[in-house]
KOLLUMPA-90659 format. One record per atom (N, C-alpha, C): atom name; x, y negated, z negated. Coordinates in nm, 4 decimals, padded with zeros to 6 digits. Example, Ala and Ser with C-alpha at 12.3 -4.5 7.8 and 13.67 -1.06 7.14 Angstrom:
   site          x          y          z
      N    01.3190    00.5690   -00.7800
     CA    01.2300    00.4500   -00.7800
      C    01.3200    00.3300   -00.7800
      N    01.2850    00.2250   -00.7080
     CA    01.3670    00.1060   -00.7140
      C    01.2900   -00.0030   -00.7870
END
This chain:
   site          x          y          z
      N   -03.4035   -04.0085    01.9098
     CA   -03.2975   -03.9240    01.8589
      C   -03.2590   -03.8241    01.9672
      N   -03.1205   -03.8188    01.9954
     CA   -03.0867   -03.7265    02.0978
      C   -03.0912   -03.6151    02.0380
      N   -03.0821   -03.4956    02.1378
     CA   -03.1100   -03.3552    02.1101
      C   -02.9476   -03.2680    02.0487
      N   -02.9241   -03.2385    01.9647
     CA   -02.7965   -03.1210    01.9104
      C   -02.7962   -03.0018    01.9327
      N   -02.8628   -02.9582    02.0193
     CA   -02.8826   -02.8575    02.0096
      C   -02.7327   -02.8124    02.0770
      N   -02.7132   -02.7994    02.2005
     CA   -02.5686   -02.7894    02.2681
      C   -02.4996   -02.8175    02.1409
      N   -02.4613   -02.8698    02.1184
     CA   -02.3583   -02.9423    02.0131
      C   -02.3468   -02.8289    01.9376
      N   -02.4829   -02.7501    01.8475
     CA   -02.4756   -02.6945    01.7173
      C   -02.4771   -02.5515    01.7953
      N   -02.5181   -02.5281    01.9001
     CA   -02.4825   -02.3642    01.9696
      C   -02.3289   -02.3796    01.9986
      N   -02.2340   -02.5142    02.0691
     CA   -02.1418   -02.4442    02.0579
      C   -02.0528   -02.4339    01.9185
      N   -02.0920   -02.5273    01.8720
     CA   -02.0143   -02.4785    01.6915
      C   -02.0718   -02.3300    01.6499
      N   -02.1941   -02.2653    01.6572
     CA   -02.2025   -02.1651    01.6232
      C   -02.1264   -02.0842    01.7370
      N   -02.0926   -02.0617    01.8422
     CA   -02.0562   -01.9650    01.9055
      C   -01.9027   -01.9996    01.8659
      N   -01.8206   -02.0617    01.8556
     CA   -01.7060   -02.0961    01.8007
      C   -01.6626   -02.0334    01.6589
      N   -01.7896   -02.0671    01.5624
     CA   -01.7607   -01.9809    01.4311
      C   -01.7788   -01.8129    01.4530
      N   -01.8294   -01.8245    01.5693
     CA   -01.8674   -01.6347    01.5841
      C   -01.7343   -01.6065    01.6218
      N   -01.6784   -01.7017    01.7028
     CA   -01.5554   -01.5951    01.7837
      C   -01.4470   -01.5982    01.6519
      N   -01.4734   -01.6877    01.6140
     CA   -01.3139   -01.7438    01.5123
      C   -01.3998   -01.6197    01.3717
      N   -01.4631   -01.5895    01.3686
     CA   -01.4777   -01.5056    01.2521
      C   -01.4812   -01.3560    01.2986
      N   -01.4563   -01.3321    01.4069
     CA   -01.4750   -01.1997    01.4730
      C   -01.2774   -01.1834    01.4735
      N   -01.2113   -01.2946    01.5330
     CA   -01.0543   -01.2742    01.5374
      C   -01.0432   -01.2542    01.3455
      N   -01.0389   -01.3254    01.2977
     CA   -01.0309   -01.3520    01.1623
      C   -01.0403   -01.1737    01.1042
      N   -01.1579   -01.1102    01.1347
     CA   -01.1827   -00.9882    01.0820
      C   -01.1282   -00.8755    01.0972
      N   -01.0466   -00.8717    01.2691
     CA   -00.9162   -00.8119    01.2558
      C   -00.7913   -00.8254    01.2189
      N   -00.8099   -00.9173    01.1403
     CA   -00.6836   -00.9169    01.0541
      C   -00.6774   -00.9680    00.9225
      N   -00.6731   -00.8644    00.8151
     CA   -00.6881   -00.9030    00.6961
      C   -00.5422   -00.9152    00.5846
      N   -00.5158   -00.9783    00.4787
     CA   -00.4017   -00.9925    00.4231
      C   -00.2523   -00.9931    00.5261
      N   -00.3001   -01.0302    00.6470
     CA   -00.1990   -01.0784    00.7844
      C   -00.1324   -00.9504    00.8174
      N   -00.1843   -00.8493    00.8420
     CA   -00.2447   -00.6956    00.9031
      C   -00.2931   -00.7221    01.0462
      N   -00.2829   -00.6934    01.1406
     CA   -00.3347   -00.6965    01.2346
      C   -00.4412   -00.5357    01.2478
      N   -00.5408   -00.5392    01.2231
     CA   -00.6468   -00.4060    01.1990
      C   -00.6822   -00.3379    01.3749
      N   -00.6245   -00.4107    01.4444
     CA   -00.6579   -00.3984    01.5790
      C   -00.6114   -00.2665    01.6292
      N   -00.6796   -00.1325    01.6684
     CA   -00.6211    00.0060    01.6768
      C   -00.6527    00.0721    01.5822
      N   -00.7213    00.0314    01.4658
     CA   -00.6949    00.0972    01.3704
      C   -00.7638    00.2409    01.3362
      N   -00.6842    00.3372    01.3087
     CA   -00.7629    00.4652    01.2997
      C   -00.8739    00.4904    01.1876
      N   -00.8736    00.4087    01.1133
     CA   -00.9943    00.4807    01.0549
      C   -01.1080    00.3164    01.0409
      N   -01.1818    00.3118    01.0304
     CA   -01.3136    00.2244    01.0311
      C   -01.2599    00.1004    00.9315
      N   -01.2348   -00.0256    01.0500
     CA   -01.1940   -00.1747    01.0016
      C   -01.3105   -00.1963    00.9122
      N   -01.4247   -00.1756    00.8764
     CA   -01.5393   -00.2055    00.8391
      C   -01.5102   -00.1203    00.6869
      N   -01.4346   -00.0707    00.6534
     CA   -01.3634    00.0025    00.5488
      C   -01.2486   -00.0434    00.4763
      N   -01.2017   -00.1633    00.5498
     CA   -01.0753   -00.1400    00.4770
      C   -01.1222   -00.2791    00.4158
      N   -01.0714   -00.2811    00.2434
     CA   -01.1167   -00.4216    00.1918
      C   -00.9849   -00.4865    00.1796
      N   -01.0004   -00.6138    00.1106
     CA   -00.9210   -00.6887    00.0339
      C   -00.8810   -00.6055   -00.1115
      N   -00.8131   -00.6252   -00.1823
     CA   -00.7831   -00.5799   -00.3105
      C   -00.7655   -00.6563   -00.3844
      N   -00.7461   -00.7728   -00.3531
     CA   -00.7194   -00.8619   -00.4731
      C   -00.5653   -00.9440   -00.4184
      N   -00.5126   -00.9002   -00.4474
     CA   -00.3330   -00.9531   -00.4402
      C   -00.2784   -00.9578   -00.2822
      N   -00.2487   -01.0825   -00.2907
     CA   -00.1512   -01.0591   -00.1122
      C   -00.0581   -00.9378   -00.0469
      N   -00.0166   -00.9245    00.0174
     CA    00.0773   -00.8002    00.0923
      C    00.1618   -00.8549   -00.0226
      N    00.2651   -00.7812   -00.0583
     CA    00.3235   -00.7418   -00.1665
      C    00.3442   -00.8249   -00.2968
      N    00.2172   -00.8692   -00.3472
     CA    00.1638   -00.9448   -00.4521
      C    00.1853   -00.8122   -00.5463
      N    00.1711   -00.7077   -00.5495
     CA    00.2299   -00.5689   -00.6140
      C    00.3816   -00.5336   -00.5482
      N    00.4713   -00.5718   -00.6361
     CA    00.5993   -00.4925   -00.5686
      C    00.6241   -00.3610   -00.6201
      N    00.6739   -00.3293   -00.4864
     CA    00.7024   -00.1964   -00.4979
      C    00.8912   -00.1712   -00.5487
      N    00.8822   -00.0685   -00.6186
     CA    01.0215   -00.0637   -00.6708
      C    01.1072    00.0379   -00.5649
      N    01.2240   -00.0420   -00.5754
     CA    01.2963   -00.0064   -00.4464
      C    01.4364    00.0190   -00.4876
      N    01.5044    00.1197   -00.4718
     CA    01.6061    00.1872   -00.5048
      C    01.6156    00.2039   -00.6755
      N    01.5056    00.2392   -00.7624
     CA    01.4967    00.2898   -00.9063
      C    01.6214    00.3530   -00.9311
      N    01.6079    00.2711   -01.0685
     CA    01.7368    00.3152   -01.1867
      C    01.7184    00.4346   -01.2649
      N    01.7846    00.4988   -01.2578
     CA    01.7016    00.6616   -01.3649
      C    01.7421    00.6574   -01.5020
      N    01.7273    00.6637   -01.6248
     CA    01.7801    00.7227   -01.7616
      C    01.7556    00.8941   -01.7812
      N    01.8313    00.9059   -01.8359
     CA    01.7985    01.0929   -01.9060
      C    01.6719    01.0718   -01.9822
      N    01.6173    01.1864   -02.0092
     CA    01.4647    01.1425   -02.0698
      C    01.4795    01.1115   -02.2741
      N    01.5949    01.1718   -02.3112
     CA    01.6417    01.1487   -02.3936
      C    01.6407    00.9614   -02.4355
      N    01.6868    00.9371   -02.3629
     CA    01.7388    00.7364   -02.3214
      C    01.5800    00.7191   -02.3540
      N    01.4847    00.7054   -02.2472
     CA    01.3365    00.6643   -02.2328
      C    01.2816    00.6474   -02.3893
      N    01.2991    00.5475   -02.4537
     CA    01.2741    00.5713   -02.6385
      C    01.1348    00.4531   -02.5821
      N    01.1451    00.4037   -02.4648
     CA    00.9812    00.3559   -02.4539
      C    00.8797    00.4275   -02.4356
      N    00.8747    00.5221   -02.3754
     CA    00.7843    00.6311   -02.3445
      C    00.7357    00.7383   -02.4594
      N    00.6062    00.7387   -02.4961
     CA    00.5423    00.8419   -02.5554
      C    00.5243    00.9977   -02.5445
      N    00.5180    01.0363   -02.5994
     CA    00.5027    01.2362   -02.5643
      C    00.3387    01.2251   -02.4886
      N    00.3169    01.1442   -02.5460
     CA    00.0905    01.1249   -02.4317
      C    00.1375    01.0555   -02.3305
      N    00.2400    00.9771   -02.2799
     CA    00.2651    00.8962   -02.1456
      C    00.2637    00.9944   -02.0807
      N    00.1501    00.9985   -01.9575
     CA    00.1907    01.0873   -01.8396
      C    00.3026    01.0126   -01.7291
      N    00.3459    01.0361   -01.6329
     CA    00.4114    01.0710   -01.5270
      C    00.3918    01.1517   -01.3957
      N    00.4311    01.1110   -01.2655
     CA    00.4407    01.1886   -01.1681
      C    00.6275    01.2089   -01.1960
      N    00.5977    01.3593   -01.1418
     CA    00.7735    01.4882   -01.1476
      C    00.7504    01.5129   -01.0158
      N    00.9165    01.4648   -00.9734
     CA    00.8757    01.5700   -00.8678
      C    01.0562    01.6386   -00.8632
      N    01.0771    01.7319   -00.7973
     CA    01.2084    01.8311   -00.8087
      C    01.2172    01.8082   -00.6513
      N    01.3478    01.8312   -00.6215
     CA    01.3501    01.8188   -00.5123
      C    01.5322    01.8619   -00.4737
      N    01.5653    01.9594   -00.4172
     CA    01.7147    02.0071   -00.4125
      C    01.7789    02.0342   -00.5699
      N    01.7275    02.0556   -00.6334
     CA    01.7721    02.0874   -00.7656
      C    01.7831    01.9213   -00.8802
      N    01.6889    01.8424   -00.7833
     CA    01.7472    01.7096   -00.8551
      C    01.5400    01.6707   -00.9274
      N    01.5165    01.6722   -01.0617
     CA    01.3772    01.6236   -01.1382
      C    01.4477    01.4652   -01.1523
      N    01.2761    01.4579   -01.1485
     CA    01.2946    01.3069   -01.1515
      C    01.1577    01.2426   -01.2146
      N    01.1103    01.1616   -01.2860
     CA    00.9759    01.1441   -01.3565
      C    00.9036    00.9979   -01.3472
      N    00.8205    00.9806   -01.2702
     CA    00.8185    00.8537   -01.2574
      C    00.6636    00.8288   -01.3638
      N    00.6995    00.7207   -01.4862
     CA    00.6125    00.6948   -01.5779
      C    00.4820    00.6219   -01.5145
      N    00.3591    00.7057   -01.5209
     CA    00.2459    00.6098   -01.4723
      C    00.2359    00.4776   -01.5542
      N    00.3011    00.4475   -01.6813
     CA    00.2663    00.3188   -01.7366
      C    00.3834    00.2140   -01.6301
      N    00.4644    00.2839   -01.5259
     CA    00.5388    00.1678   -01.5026
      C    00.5235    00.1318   -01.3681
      N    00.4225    00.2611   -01.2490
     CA    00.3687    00.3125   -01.1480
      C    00.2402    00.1834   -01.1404
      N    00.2084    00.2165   -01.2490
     CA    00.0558    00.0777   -01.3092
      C    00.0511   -00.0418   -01.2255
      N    00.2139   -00.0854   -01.2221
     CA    00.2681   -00.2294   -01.2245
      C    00.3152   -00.2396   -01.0867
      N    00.3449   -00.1142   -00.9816
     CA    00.4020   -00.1273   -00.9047
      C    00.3675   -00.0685   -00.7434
      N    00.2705    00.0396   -00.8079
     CA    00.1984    00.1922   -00.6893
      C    00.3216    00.2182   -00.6250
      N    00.4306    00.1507   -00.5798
     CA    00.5052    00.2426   -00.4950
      C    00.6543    00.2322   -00.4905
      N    00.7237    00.3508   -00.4930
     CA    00.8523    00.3899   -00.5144
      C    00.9498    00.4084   -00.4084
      N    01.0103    00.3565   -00.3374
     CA    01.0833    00.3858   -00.2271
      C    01.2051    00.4286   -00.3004
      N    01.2701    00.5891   -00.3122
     CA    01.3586    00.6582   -00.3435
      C    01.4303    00.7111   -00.3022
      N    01.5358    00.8074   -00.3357
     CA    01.6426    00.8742   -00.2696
      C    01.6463    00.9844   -00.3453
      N    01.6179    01.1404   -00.2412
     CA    01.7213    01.2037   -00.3399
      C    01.8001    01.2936   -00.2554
      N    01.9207    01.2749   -00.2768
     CA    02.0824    01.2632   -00.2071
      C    02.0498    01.1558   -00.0614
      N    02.0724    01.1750    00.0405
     CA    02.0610    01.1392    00.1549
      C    01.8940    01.1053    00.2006
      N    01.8134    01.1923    00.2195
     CA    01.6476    01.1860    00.2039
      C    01.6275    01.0575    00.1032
      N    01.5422    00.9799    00.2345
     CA    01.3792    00.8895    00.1695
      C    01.3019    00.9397    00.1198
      N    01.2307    00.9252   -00.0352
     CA    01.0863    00.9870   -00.0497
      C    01.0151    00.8868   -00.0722
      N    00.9168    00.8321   -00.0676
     CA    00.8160    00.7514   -00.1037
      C    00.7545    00.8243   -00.2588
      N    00.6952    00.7742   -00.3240
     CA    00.6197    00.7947   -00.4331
      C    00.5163    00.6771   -00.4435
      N    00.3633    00.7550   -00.4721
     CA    00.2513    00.6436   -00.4724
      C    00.1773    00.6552   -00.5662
      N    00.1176    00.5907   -00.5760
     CA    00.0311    00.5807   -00.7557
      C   -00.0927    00.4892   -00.7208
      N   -00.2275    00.5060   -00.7068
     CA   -00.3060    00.4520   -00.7212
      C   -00.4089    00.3796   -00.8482
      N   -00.3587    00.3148   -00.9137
     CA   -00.4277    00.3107   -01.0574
      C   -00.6197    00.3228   -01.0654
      N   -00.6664    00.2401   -00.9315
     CA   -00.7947    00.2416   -00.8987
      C   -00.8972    00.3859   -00.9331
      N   -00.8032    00.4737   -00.8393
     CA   -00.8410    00.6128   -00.8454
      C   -00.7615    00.7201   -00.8687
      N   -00.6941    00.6628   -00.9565
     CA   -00.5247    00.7835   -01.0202
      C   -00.4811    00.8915   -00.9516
      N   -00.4859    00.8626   -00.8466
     CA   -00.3765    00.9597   -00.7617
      C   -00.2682    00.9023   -00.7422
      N   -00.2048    01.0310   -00.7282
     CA   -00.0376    00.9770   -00.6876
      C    00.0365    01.1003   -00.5720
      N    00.1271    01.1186   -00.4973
     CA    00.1385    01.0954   -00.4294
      C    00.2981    01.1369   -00.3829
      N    00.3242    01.2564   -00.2934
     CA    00.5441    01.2082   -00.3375
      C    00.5308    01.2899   -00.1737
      N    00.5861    01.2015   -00.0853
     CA    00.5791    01.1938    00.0561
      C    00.7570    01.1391    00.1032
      N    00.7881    01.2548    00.2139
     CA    00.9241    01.2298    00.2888
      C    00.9159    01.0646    00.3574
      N    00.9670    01.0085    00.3730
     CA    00.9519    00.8655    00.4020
      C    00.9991    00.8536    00.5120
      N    00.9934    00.9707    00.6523
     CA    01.0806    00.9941    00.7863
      C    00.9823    00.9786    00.8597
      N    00.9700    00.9326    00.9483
     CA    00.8818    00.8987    01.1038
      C    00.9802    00.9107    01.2143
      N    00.9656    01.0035    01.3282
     CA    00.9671    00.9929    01.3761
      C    01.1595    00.9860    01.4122
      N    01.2658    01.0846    01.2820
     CA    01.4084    01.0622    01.2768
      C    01.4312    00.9297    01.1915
      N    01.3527    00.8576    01.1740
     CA    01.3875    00.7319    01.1020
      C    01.2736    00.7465    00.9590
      N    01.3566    00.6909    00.8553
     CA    01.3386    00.6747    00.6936
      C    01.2823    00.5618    00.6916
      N    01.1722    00.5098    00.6628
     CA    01.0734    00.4150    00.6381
      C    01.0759    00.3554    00.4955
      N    01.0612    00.2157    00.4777
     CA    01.0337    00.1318    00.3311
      C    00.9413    00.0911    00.3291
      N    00.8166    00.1012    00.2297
     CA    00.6722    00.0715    00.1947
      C    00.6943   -00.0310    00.0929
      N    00.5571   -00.1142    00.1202
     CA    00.5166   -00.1852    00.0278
      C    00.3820   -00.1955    00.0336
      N    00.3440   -00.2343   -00.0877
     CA    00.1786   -00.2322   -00.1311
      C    00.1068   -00.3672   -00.0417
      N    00.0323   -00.3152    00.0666
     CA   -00.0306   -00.4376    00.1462
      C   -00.1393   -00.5316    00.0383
      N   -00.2018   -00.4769   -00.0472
     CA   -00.3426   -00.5390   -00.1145
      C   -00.3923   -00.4931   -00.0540
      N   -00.4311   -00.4366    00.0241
     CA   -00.5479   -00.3669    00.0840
      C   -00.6042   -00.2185    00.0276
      N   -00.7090   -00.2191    00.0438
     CA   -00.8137   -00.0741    00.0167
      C   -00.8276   -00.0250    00.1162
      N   -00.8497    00.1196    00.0964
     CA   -00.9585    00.2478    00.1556
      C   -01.0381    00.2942    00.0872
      N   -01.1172    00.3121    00.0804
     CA   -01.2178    00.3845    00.0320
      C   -01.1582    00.3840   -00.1267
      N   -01.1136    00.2182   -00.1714
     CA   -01.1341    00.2063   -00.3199
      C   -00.9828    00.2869   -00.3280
      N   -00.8978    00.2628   -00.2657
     CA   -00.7566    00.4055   -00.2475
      C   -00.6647    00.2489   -00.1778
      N   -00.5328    00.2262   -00.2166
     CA   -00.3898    00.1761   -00.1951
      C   -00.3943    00.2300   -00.0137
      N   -00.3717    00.0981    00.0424
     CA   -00.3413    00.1015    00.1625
      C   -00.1667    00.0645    00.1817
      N   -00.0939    00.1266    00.2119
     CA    00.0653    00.0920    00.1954
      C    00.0897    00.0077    00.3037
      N    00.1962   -00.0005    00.3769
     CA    00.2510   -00.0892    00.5271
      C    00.4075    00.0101    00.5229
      N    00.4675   -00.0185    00.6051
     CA    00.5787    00.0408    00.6544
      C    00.6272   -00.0826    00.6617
      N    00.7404   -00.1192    00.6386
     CA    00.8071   -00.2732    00.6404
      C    00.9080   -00.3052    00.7906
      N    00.9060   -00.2157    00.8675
     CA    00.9741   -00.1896    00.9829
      C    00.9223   -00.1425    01.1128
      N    00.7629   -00.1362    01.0922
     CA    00.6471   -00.1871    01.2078
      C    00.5398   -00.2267    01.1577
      N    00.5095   -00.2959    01.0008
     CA    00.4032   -00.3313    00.9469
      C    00.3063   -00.2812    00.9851
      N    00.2925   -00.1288    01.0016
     CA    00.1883   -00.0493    01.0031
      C    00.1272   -00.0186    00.8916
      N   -00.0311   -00.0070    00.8537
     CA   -00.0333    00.0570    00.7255
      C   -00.0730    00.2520    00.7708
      N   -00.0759    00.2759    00.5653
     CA   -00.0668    00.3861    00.6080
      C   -00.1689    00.4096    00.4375
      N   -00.2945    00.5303    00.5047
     CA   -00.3582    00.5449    00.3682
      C   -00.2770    00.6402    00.2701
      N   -00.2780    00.6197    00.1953
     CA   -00.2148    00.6727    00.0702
      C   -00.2743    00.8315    00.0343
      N   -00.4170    00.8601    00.0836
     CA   -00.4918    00.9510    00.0716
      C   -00.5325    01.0348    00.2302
      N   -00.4517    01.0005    00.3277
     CA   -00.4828    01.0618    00.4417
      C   -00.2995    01.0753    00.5277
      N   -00.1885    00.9929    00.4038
     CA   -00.0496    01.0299    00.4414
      C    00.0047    01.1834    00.4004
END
Protein backbone atom coordinates (compact mmCIF):
# COMPACT_ATOMS: atom_id res chain seq x y z
CA UNK A 1 0.00 0.00 0.00
CA UNK A 2 1.43 3.32 -1.00
CA UNK A 3 1.87 6.04 1.50
CA UNK A 4 -1.09 9.28 1.57
CA UNK A 5 0.33 10.99 3.50
CA UNK A 6 1.44 13.99 0.89
CA UNK A 7 -1.84 13.53 -0.63
CA UNK A 8 -3.90 14.06 2.80
CA UNK A 9 -1.37 17.10 4.09
CA UNK A 10 -2.01 18.75 0.94
CA UNK A 11 -5.89 18.45 1.14
CA UNK A 12 -5.54 19.55 4.68
CA UNK A 13 -3.45 22.59 3.98
CA UNK A 14 -5.92 23.48 1.12
CA UNK A 15 -8.99 23.21 3.53
CA UNK A 16 -6.94 25.55 5.94
CA UNK A 17 -6.38 28.18 3.37
CA UNK A 18 -9.94 27.91 1.73
CA UNK A 19 -11.48 28.16 5.29
CA UNK A 20 -9.30 31.00 6.46
CA UNK A 21 -10.48 33.13 2.89
CA UNK A 22 -14.04 31.84 3.55
CA UNK A 23 -13.92 33.52 7.20
CA UNK A 24 -13.32 36.87 5.91
CA UNK A 25 -16.18 37.03 4.36
CA UNK A 26 -19.41 36.32 5.74
CA UNK A 27 -23.12 36.77 4.17
CA UNK A 28 -20.72 38.14 0.97
CA UNK A 29 -19.22 41.05 3.32
CA UNK A 30 -15.83 41.23 2.77
CA UNK A 31 -14.69 41.48 6.88
CA UNK A 32 -11.19 42.31 5.67
CA UNK A 33 -10.20 45.84 7.68
CA UNK A 34 -12.62 45.41 9.84
CA UNK A 35 -12.76 47.65 12.92
CA UNK A 36 -14.03 45.82 15.45
CA UNK A 37 -13.09 41.88 16.06
CA UNK A 38 -14.10 39.49 12.79
CA UNK A 39 -14.18 36.80 15.51
CA UNK A 40 -17.41 38.81 16.67
CA UNK A 41 -19.34 39.31 14.05
CA UNK A 42 -21.94 36.28 13.52
CA UNK A 43 -24.34 35.08 11.02
CA UNK A 44 -27.97 35.98 11.99
CA UNK A 45 -29.89 33.86 10.32
CA UNK A 46 -31.23 35.58 6.98
CA UNK A 47 -29.06 36.60 3.91
CA UNK A 48 -27.98 40.41 3.30
CA UNK A 49 -31.31 41.78 2.91
CA UNK A 50 -33.38 38.63 3.70
CA UNK A 51 -34.89 41.54 6.23
CA UNK A 52 -35.94 44.46 4.05
CA UNK A 53 -35.54 47.51 5.00
CA UNK A 54 -38.34 50.07 4.29
CA UNK A 55 -37.39 52.67 2.00
CA UNK A 56 -39.07 55.90 1.34
CA UNK A 57 -42.21 55.13 4.15
CA UNK A 58 -45.73 56.16 3.67
CA UNK A 59 -46.99 58.20 6.76
CA UNK A 60 -50.89 58.26 8.01
CA UNK A 61 -52.05 60.88 10.77
CA UNK A 62 -52.13 58.87 13.94
CA UNK A 63 -55.80 59.28 13.91
CA UNK A 64 -55.80 56.88 10.34
CA UNK A 65 -53.39 54.08 12.31
CA UNK A 66 -56.88 52.10 13.56
CA UNK A 67 -54.13 49.08 13.52
CA UNK A 68 -52.16 50.23 16.25
CA UNK A 69 -52.95 49.91 19.99
CA UNK A 70 -52.63 52.66 22.83
CA UNK A 71 -49.80 49.60 24.45
CA UNK A 72 -48.05 49.55 20.79
CA UNK A 73 -44.85 51.23 21.45
CA UNK A 74 -42.92 53.14 18.74
CA UNK A 75 -39.70 55.01 18.04
CA UNK A 76 -40.69 59.36 17.63
CA UNK A 77 -38.52 61.23 16.47
CA UNK A 78 -39.18 65.37 15.68
CA UNK A 79 -37.07 66.79 13.60
CA UNK A 80 -37.54 70.66 11.97
CA UNK A 81 -40.94 70.84 13.34
CA UNK A 82 -41.89 67.61 11.39
CA UNK A 83 -43.00 64.08 14.35
CA UNK A 84 -42.98 61.13 12.93
CA UNK A 85 -43.64 57.50 14.77
CA UNK A 86 -42.27 54.55 13.63
CA UNK A 87 -44.44 51.37 15.13
CA UNK A 88 -42.03 48.73 16.71
CA UNK A 89 -44.70 46.05 15.63
CA UNK A 90 -43.78 47.07 11.98
CA UNK A 91 -39.77 47.93 12.83
CA UNK A 92 -40.10 43.88 14.02
CA UNK A 93 -40.39 43.01 10.30
CA UNK A 94 -37.96 45.31 8.92
CA UNK A 95 -34.97 46.99 11.60
CA UNK A 96 -34.43 49.67 9.16
CA UNK A 97 -35.94 52.86 7.81
CA UNK A 98 -34.28 54.86 5.20
CA UNK A 99 -36.30 58.35 5.49
CA UNK A 100 -36.65 61.89 4.68
CA UNK A 101 -37.41 64.73 6.51
CA UNK A 102 -37.65 67.67 3.97
CA UNK A 103 -34.34 67.39 2.04
CA UNK A 104 -32.17 65.35 4.99
CA UNK A 105 -31.57 61.38 5.03
CA UNK A 106 -32.30 59.86 8.42
CA UNK A 107 -31.83 56.31 8.94
CA UNK A 108 -33.99 54.72 11.71
CA UNK A 109 -32.93 51.24 13.38
CA UNK A 110 -34.65 48.80 15.47
CA UNK A 111 -33.03 45.85 16.82
CA UNK A 112 -35.67 43.28 17.92
CA UNK A 113 -32.77 40.88 19.42
CA UNK A 114 -31.86 43.55 21.93
CA UNK A 115 -34.64 46.39 21.49
CA UNK A 116 -32.79 49.20 20.70
CA UNK A 117 -33.50 51.56 18.25
CA UNK A 118 -31.80 54.10 16.90
CA UNK A 119 -32.56 57.63 14.54
CA UNK A 120 -29.13 58.60 12.83
CA UNK A 121 -28.40 61.48 9.90
CA UNK A 122 -27.71 59.12 6.97
CA UNK A 123 -24.67 61.73 5.57
CA UNK A 124 -21.02 60.50 5.20
CA UNK A 125 -18.84 62.34 4.26
CA UNK A 126 -21.51 65.33 2.05
CA UNK A 127 -23.22 62.29 0.69
CA UNK A 128 -26.77 60.65 2.09
CA UNK A 129 -26.35 56.94 2.42
CA UNK A 130 -29.15 53.86 1.95
CA UNK A 131 -28.95 50.90 4.50
CA UNK A 132 -29.99 47.63 4.49
CA UNK A 133 -30.07 44.87 7.05
CA UNK A 134 -26.82 42.64 6.18
CA UNK A 135 -27.97 39.40 8.57
CA UNK A 136 -25.22 39.91 10.38
CA UNK A 137 -24.56 40.38 14.30
CA UNK A 138 -22.50 42.27 16.87
CA UNK A 139 -22.47 41.47 19.95
CA UNK A 140 -26.13 39.83 19.47
CA UNK A 141 -26.90 43.81 17.93
CA UNK A 142 -28.07 44.40 13.77
CA UNK A 143 -25.06 44.91 11.70
CA UNK A 144 -26.44 47.38 8.76
CA UNK A 145 -24.29 47.86 5.17
CA UNK A 146 -24.40 51.12 3.32
CA UNK A 147 -25.66 50.08 -0.20
CA UNK A 148 -23.18 52.49 -2.00
CA UNK A 149 -19.79 51.02 -0.55
CA UNK A 150 -21.25 47.86 1.10
CA UNK A 151 -19.68 48.83 4.18
CA UNK A 152 -21.23 47.69 7.34
CA UNK A 153 -21.96 49.74 10.10
CA UNK A 154 -22.84 48.65 13.95
CA UNK A 155 -26.07 49.84 14.84
CA UNK A 156 -24.74 50.28 18.51
CA UNK A 157 -21.34 52.00 17.86
CA UNK A 158 -23.14 54.39 14.71
Amino acid sequence: MKNNLPVLLVIFILLAVSLQVSAASINGFNLDGALIPVDEIHSGGPPKDGIPSLDNPVFIKASQAHFLRDTDRVLALTRHGVSKAYPLRILNWHEIVNDRFGDEGIIITYCPLCGSGTASEAKVAGKFLQFGVSGLLYNSDVLMYDRQTQSLWSQILS
